[in-house]
gemmi code that builds the backbone of each chain (N, CA, C; Angstrom):
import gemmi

chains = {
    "A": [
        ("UNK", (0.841, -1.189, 0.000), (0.000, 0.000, 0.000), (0.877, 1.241, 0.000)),
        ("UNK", (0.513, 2.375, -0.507), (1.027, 3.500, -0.603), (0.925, 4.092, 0.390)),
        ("UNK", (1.776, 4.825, 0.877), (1.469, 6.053, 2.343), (2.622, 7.599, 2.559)),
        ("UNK", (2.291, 7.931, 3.350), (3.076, 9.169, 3.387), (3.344, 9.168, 4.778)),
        ("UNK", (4.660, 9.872, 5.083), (4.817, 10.280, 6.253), (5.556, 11.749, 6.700)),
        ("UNK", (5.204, 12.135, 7.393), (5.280, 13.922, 7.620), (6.031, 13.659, 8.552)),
        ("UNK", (7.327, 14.671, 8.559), (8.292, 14.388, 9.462), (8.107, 16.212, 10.198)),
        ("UNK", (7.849, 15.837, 11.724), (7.554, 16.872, 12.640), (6.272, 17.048, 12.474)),
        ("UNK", (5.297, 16.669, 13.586), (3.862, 17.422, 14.163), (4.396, 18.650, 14.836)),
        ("UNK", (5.060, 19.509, 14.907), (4.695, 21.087, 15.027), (6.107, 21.434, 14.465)),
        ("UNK", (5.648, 23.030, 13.659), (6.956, 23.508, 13.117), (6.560, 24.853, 13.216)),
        ("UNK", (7.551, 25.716, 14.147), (7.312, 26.980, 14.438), (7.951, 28.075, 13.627)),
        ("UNK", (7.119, 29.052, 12.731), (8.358, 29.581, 11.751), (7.988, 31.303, 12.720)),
        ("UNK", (8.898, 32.367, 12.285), (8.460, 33.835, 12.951), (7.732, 34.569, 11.236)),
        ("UNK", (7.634, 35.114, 11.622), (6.788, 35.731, 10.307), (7.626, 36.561, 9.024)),
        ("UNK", (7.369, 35.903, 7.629), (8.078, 36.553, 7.233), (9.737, 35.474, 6.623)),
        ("UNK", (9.314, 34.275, 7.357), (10.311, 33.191, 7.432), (10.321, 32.315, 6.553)),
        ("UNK", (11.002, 31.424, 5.873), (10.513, 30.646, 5.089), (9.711, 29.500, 5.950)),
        ("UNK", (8.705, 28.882, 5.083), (8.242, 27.918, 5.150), (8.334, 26.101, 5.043)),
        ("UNK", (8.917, 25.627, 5.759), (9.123, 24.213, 4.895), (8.675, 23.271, 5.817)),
        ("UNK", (7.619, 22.568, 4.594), (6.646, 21.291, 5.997), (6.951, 19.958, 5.074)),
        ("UNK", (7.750, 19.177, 5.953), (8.421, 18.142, 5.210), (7.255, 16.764, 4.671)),
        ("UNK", (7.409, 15.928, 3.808), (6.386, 14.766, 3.323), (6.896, 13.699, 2.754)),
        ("UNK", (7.114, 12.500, 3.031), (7.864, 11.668, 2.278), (6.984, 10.516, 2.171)),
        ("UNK", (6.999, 9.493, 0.726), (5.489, 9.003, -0.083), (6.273, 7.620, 0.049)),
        ("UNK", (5.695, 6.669, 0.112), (5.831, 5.212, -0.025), (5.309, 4.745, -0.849)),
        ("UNK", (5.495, 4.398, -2.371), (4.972, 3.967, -3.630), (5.510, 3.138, -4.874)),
        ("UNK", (4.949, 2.364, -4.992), (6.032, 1.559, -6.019), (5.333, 1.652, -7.368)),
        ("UNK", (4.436, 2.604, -7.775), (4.182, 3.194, -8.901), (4.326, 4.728, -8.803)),
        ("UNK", (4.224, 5.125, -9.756), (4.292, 6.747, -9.682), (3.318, 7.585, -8.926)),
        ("UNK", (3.024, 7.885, -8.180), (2.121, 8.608, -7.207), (1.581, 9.766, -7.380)),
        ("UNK", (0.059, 9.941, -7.155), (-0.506, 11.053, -7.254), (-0.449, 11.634, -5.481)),
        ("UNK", (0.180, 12.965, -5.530), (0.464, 13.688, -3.994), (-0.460, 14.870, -4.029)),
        ("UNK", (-0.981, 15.074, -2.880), (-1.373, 16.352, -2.659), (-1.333, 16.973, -0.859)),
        ("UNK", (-1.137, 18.158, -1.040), (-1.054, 19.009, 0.426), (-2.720, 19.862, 0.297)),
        ("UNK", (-3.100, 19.378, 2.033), (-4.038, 20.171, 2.029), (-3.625, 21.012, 3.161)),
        ("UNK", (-4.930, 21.852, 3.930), (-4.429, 22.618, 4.762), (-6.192, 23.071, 5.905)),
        ("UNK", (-5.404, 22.811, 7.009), (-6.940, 22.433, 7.798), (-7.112, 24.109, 8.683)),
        ("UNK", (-7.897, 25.033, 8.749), (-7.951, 25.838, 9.830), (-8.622, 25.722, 10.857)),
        ("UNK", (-8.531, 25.978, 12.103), (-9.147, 25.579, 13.279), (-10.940, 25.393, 12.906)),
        ("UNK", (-11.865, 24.373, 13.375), (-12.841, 23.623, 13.478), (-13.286, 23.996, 11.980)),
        ("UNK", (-12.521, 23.642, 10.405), (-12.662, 23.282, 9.328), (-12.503, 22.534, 8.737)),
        ("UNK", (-13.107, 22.135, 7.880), (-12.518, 20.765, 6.994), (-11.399, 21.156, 6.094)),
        ("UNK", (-10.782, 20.273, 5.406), (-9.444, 20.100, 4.755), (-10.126, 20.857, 3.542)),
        ("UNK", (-9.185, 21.610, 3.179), (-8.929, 22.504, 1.957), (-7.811, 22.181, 1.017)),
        ("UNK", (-7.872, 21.879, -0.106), (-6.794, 21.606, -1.052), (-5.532, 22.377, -1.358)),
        ("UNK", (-4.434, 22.620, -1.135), (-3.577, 23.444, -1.539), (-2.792, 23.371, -2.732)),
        ("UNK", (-2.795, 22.036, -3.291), (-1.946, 21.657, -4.478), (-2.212, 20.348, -4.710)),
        ("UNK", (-1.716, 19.870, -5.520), (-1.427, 18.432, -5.856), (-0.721, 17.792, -7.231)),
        ("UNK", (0.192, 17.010, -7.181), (0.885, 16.537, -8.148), (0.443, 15.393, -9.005)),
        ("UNK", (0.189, 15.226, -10.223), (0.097, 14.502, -11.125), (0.673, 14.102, -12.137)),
        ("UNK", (1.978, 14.302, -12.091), (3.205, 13.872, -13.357), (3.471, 14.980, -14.203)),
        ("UNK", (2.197, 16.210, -14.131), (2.527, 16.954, -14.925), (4.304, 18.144, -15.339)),
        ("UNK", (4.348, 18.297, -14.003), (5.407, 19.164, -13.781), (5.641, 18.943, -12.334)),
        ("UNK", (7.460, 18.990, -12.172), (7.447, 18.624, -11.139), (7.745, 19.565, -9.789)),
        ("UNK", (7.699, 20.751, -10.236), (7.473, 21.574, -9.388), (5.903, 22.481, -9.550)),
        ("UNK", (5.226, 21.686, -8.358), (3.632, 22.410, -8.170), (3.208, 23.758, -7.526)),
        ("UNK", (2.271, 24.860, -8.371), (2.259, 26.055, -7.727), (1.306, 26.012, -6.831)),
        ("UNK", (0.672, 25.991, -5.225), (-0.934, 26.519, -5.387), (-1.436, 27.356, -5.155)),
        ("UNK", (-2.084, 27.114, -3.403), (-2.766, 28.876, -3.537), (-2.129, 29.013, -2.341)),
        ("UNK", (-2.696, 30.540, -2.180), (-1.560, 31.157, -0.915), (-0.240, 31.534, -0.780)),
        ("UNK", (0.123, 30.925, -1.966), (1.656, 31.043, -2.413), (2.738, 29.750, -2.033)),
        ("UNK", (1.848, 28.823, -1.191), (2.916, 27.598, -1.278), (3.031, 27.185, -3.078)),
        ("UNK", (4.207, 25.990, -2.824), (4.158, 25.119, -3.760), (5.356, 24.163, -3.265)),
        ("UNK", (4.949, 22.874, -3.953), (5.666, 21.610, -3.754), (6.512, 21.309, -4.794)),
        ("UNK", (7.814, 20.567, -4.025), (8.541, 20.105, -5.350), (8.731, 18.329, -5.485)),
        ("UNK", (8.033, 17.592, -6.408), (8.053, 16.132, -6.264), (9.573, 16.339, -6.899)),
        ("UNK", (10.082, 15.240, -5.903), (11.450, 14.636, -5.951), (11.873, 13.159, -5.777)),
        ("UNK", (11.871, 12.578, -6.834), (11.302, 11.080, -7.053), (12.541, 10.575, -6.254)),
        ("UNK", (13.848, 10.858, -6.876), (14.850, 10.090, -6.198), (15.181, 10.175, -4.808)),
        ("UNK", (14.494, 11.456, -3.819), (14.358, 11.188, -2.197), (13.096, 10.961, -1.957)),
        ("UNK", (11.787, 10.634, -2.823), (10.772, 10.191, -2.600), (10.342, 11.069, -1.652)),
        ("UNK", (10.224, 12.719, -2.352), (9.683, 13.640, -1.554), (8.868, 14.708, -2.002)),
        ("UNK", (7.872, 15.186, -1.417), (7.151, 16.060, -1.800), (7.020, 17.347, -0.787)),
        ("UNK", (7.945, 18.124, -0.564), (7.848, 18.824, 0.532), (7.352, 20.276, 0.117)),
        ("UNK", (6.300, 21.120, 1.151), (5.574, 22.055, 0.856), (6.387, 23.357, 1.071)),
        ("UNK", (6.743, 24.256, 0.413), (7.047, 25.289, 0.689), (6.407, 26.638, 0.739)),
        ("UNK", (6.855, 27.631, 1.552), (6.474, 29.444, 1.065), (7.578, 30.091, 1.023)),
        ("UNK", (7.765, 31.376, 0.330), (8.819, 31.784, 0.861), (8.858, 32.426, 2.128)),
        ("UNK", (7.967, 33.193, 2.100), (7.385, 34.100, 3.047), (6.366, 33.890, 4.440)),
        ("UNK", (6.357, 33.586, 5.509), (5.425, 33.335, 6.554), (4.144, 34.578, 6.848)),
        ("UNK", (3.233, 34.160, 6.758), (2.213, 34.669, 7.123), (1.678, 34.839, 8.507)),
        ("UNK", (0.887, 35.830, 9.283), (0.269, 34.988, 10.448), (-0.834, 33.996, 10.047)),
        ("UNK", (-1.194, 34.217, 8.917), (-2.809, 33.783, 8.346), (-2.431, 32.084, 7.834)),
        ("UNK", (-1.138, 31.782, 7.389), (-0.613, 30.443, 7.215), (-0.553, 29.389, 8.534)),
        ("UNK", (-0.606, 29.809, 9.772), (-0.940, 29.294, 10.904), (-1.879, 28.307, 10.848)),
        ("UNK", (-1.898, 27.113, 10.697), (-2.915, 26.224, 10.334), (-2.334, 24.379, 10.618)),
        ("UNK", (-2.856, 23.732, 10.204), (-2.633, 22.086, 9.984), (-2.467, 21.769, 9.265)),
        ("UNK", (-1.227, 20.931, 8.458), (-0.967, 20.623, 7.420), (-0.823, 19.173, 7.077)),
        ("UNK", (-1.746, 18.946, 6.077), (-1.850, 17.235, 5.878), (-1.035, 17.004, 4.330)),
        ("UNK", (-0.457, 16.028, 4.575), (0.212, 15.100, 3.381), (-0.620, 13.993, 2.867)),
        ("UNK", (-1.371, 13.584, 1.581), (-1.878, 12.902, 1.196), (-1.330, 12.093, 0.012)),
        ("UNK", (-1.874, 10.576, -0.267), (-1.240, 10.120, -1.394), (-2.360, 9.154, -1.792)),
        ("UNK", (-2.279, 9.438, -3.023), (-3.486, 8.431, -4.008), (-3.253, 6.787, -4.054)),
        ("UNK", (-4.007, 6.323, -2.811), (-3.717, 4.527, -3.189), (-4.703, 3.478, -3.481)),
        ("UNK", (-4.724, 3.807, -5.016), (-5.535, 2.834, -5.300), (-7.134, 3.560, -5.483)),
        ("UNK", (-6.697, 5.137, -5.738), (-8.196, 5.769, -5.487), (-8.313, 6.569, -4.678)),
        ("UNK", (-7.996, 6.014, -3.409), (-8.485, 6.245, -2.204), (-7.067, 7.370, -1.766)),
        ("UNK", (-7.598, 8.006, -0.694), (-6.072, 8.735, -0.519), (-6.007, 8.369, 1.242)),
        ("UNK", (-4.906, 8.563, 1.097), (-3.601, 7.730, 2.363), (-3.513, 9.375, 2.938)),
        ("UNK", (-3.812, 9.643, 4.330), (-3.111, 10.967, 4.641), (-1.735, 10.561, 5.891)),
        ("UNK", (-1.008, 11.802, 5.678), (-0.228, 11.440, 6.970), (-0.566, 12.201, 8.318)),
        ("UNK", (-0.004, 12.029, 9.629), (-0.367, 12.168, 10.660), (-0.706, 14.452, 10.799)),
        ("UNK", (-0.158, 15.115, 9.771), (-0.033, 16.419, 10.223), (0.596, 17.044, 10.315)),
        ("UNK", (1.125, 18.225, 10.228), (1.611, 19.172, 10.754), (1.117, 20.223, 11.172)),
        ("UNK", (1.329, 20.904, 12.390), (0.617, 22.106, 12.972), (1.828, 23.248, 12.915)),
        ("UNK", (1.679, 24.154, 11.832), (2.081, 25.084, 11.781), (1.850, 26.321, 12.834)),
        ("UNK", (2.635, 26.962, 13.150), (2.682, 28.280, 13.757), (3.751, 29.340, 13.534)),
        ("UNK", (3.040, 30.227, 13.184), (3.417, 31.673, 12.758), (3.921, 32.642, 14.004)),
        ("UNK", (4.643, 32.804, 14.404), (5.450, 34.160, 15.466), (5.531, 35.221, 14.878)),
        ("UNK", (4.803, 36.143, 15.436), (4.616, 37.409, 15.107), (6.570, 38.315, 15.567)),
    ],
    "B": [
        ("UNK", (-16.822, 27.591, -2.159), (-16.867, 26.078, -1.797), (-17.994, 25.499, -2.198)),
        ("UNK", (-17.706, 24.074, -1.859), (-18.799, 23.154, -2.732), (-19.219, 23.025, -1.336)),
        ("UNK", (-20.872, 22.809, -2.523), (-21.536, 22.546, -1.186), (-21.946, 21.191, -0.522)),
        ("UNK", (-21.399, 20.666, 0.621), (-21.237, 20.084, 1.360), (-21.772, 20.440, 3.170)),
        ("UNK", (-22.791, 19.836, 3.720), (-22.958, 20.267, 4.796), (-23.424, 18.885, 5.478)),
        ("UNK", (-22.944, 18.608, 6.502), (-22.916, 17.855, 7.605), (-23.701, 18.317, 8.667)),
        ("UNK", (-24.368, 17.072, 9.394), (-25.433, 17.514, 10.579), (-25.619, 16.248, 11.913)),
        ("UNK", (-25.336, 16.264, 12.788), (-25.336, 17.105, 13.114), (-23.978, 18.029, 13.172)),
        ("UNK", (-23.453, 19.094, 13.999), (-22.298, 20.097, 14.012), (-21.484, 19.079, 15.191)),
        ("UNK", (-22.186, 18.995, 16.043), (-21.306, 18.362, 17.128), (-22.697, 17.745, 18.116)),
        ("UNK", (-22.035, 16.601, 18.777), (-22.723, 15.375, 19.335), (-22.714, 14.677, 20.563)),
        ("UNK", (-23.160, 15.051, 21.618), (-22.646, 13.930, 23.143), (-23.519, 12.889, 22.909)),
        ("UNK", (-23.057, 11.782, 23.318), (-23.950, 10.369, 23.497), (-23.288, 9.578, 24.475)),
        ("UNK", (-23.771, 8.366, 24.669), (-23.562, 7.885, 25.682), (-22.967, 6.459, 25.102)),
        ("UNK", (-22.462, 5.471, 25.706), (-21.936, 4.643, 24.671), (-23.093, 3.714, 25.201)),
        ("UNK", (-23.080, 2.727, 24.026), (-24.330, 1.842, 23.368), (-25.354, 2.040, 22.912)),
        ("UNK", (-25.075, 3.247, 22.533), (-26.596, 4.313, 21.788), (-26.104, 4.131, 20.536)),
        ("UNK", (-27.024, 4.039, 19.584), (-26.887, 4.349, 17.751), (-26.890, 5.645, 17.849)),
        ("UNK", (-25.857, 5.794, 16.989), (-25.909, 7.575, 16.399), (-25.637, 7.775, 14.853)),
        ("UNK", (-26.152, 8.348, 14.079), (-26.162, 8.852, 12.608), (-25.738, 9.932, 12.256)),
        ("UNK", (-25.057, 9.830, 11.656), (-24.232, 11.261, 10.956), (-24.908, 11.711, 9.336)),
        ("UNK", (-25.278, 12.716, 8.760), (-25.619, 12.531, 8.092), (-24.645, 14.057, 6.922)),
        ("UNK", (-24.404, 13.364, 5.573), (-23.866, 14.288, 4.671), (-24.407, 14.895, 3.701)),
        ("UNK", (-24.529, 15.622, 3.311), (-25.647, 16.428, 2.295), (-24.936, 17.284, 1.405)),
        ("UNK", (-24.941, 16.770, 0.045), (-24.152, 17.272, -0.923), (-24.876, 18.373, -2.009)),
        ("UNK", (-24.587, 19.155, -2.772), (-25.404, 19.764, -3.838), (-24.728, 19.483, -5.252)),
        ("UNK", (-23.328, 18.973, -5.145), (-23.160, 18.602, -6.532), (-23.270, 17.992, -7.288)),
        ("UNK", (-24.321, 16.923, -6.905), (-24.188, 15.986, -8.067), (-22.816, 14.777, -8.058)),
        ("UNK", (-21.457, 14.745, -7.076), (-20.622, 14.185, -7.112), (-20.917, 12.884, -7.139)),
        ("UNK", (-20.074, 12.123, -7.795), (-20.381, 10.340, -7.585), (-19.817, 10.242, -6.286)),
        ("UNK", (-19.019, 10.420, -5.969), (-18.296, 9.665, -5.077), (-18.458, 10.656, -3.336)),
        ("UNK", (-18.690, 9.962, -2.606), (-18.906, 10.716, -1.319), (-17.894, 9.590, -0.042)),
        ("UNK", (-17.437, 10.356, 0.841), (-16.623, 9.597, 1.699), (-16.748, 10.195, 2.751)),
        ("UNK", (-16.340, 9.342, 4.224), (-16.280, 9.296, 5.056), (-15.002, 9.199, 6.181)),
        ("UNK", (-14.482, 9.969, 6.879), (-13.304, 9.752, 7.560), (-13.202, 10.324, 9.135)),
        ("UNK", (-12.725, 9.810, 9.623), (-12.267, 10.242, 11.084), (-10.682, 10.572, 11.233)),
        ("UNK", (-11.006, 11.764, 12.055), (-9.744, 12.052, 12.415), (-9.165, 12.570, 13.900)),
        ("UNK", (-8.377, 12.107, 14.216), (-7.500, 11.976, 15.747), (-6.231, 12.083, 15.590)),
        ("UNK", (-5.919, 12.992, 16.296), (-4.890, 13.517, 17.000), (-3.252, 12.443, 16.768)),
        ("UNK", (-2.405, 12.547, 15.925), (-1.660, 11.652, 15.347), (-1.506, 11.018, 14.402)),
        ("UNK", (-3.117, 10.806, 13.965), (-3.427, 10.002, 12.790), (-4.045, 10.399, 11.545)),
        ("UNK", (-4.026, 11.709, 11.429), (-4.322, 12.458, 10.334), (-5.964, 12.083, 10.180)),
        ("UNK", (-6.406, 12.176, 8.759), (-7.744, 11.617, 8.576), (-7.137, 10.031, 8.209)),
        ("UNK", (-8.101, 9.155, 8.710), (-8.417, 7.860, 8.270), (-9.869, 7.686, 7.790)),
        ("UNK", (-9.967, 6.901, 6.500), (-11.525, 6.342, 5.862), (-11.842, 5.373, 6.104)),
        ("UNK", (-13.403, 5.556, 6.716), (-13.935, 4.578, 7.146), (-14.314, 3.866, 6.268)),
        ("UNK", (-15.576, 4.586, 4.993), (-15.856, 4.414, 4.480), (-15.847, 4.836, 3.121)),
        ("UNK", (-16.930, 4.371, 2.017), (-17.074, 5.670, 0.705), (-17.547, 4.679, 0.252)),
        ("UNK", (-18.089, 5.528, -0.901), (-19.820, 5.406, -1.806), (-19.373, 5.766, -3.160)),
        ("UNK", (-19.118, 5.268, -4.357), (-19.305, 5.207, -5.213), (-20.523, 5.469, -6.367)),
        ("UNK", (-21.356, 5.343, -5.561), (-23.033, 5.639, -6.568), (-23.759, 5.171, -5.495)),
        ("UNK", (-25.225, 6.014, -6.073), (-26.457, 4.964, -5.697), (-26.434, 3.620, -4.725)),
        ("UNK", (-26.673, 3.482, -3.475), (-26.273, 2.048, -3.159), (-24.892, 1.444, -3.325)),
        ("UNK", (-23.911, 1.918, -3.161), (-22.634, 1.186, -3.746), (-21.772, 1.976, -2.506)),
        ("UNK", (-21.371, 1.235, -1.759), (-20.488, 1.458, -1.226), (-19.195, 0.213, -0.654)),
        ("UNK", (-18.495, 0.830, -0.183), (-16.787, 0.313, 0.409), (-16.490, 0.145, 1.841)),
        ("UNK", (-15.713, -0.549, 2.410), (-14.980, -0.237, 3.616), (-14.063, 0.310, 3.023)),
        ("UNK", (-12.956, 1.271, 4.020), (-12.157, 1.642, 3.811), (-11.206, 1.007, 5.196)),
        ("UNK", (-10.644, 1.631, 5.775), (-9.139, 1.201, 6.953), (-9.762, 1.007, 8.033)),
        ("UNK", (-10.381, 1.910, 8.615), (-11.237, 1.656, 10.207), (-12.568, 1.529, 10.240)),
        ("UNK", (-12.962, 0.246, 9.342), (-14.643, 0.202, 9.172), (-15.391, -0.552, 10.382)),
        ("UNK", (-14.812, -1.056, 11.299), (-15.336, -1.746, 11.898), (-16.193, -0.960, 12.930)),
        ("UNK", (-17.190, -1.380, 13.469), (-18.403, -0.885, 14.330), (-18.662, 0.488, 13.790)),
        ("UNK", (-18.642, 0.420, 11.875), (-19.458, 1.866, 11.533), (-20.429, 0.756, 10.441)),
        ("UNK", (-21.385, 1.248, 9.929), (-22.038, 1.208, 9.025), (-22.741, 2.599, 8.128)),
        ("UNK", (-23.072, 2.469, 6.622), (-23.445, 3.629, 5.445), (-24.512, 3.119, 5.145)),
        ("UNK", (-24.368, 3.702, 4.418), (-26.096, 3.911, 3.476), (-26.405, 5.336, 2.567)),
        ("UNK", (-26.286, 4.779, 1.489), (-26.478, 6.080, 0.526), (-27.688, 5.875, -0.899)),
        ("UNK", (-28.776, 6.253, -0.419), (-30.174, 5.742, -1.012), (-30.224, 7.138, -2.171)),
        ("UNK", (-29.759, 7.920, -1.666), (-29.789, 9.150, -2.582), (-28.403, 9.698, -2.998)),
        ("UNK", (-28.414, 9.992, -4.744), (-26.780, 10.639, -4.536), (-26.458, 11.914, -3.664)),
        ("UNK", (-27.296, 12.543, -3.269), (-26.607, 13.520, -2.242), (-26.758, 13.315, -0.951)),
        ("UNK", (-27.136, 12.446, -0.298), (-26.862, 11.840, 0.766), (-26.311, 10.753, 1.580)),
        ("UNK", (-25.195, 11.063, 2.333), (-24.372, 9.800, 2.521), (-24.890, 9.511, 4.457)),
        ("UNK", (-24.953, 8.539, 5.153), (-25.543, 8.396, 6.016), (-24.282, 7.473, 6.573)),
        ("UNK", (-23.466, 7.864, 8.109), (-22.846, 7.185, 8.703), (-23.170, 6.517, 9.870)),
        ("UNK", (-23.370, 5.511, 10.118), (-23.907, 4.970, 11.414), (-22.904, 4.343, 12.484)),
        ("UNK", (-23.376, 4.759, 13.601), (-22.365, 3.988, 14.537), (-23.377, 2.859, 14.964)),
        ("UNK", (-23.496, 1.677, 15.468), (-24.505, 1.046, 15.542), (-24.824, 0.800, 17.108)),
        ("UNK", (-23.903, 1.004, 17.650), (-23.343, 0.988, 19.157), (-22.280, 2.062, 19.536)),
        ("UNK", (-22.498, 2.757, 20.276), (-21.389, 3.907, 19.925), (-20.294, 3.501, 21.211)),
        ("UNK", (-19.018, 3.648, 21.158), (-17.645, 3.432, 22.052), (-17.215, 4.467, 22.134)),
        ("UNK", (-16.870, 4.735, 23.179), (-15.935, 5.826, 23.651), (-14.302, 5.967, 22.606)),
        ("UNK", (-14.412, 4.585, 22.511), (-12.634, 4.912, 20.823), (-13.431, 5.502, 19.553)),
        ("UNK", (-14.777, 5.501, 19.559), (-14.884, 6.117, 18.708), (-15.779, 7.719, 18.784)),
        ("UNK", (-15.570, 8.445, 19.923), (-15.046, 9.443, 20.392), (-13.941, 10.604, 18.889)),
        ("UNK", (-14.882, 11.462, 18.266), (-13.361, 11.554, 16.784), (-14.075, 13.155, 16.053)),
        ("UNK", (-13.634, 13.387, 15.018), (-14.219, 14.676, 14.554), (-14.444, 13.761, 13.106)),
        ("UNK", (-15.426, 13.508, 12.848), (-15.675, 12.704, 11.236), (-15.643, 14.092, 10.486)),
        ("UNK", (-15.050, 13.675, 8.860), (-15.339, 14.755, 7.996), (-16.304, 13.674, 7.088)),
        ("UNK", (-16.756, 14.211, 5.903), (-17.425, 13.742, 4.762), (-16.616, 14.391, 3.571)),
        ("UNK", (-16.664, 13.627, 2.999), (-16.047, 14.551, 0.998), (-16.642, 13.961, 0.410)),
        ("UNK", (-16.645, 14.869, -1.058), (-17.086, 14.526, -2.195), (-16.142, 14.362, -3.353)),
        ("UNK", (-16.489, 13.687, -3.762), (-14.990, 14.683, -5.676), (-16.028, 13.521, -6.970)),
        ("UNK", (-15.277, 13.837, -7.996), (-15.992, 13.484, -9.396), (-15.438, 12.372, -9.450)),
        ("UNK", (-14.161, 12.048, -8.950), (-13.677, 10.902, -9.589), (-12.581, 10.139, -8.467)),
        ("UNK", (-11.823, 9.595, -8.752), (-10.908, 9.489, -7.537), (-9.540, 9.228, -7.514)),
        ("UNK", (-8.907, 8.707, -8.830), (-7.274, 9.193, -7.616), (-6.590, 10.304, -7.973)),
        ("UNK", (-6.950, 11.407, -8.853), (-6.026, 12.850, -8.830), (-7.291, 13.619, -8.571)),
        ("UNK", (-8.361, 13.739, -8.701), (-9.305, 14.697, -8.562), (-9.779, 14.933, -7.033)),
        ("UNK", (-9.790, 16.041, -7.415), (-10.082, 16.984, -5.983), (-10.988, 16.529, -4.919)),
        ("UNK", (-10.559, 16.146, -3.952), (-11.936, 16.131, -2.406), (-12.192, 17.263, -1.933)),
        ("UNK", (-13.436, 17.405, -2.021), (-13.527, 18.912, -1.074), (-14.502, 18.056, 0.178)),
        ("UNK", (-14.000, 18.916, 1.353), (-14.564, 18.375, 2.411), (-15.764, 19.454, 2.929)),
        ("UNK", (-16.192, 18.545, 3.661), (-17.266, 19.741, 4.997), (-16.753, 19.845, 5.941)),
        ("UNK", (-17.720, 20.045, 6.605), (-17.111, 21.267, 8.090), (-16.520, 20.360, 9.577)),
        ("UNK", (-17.177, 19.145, 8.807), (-17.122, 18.103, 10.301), (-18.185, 18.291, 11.415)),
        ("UNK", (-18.342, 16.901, 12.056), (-19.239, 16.504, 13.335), (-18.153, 16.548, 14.113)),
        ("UNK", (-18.122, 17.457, 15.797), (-17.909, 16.888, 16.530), (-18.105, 15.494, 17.479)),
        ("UNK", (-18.222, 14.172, 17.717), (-18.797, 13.290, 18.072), (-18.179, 13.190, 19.508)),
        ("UNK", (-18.688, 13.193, 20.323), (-18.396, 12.929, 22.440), (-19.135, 11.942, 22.471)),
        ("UNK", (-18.463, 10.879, 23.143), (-19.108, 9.251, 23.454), (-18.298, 9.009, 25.079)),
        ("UNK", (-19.892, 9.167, 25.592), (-19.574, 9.598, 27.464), (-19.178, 7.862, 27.777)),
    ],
}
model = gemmi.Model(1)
for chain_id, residues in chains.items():
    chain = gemmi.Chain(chain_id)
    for i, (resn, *xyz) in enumerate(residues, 1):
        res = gemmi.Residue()
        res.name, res.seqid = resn, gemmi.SeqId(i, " ")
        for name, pos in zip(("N", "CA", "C"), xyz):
            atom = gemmi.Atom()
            atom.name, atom.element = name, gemmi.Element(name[0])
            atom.pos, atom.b_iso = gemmi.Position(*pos), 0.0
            res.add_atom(atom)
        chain.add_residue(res)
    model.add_chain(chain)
structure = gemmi.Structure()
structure.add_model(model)
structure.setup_entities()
C-alpha cells in the first residue's frame, strides 16, 4: 500500500520566514500527492497536488511543492510566513483511489 | 466552496446508543466519503460510496455502518457507539478518484460519554 509520512507534528516559523513542511510518499508506482491545509474547526482545503505533470507544483496562498522522485519527496514550501498560514498541514497520497493521509503538521506563525 | 454540509455540528452520546451522521451534498458528485480524524493520525476512511447504493470499507470500518439511497446523501452509522470512537468525522465529495479533488465539509464533533 502506498502512504506518506510527515516528518515533525509542530513547526514553528516567525513571520516573514521561510516555510518548509516536510512529506515523504511510499509507492512503487508513480504517485498522485497532494497538500491540504486544515484551519481551526474546518474541513481540509486543497492546496496543491501533483500529477506527473510538472514537477514543481504552484498553489494557492503562495505555497508550492517540489516532487522529488529520487528522495521520494514532496515537501511544501512558502517563501514568506504569514500569520494567516498558521494552520494544519496534511500530506496525502493516491492509493488505489483512495487517498492515504499522513499524521499532520501544525504550523505556527510568530509574530 | 462546494456545497457540502454535515449535521449534526457536534454530538454527546452515551456509549451503546446508535448515532447517525448525516452528509448532504449539492453537486451531483459520484463519489462521497467518510473519515475520522484523531490527533496523530491524520484523517483515516472509514468508508465511501461510489453511486447509488454502492459502497466500500475503507481502513477503520469496523463498528461503523453507510447507506447512501440518494446521490446527495451519505448516512454514517455507529450502531453501538464506544468511547474509541469518540473523533471529529469529515465527509467529501470529488468526481472521480485518484487525482481529482476532495472537497470536504465542516465536520461533526462526536463525544461518546
Amino acid at each position: 500500500a502506498q502512504s506518506v509520512t510527515q516528518l515533525g507534528s509542530h513547526v514553528s516559523v516567525s513571520e516573514g520566514a521561510l516555510v518548509l513542511l516536510r512529506c515523504n510518499y511510499s509507492s512503487s508506482v508513480p504517485p498522485y500527492l497532494f497538500w491540504y491545509v486544515q484551519y481551526p474547526n474546518q474541513g481540509l482545503q486543497l492546496l496543491l497536488k501533483y500529477t506527473s505533470a510538472a514537477t514543481l507544483v504552484k498553489g494557492i496562498n503562495g505555497f508550492e511543492a517540489e516532487f522529488k522522485k529520487s528522495e521520494t519527496s514532496f515537501h511544501l514550501t512558502k517563501p514568506s510566513a504569514h500569520m494567516s498560514d498558521a494552520a494544519e498541514y496534511f500530506c496525502a497520497v493516491s492509493d488505489r483511489g483512495l487517498r492515504r493521509f499522513g499524521a499532520g503538521t501544525r504550523l505556527t506563525v510568530k509574530p | 466552496d462546494a456545497g457540502i454540509t454535515q449535521s449534526p455540528r457536534h454530538k454527546v452520546t452515551e456509549t451503546g446508543t446508535p448515532v447517525t451522521l448525516r452528509c448532504h451534498q449539492t453537486e451531483n458528485h459520484r463519489y462521497m466519503y467518510w473519515y475520522r480524524q484523531d490527533p496523530g493520525h491524520g484523517l483515516r476512511l472509514i468508508h465511501y460510496s461510489y453511486g447509488v447504493k454502492d459502497t466500500d470499507k475503507g481502513e477503520v470500518s469496523d463498528g461503523y455502518s453507510v447507506s447512501r439511497s440518494k446521490t446527495e446523501d451519505f448516512l454514517l452509522t455507529l450502531e453501538s457507539a464506544t468511547s474509541s470512537q469518540t473523533s471529529v468525522y469529515f465527509c467529501a465529495i470529488s468526481d472521480g478518484t485518484s487525482y481529482e479533488t476532495q472537497y470536504f465539509g465542516p465536520g461533526t464533533r462526536l463525544l461518546v460519554l
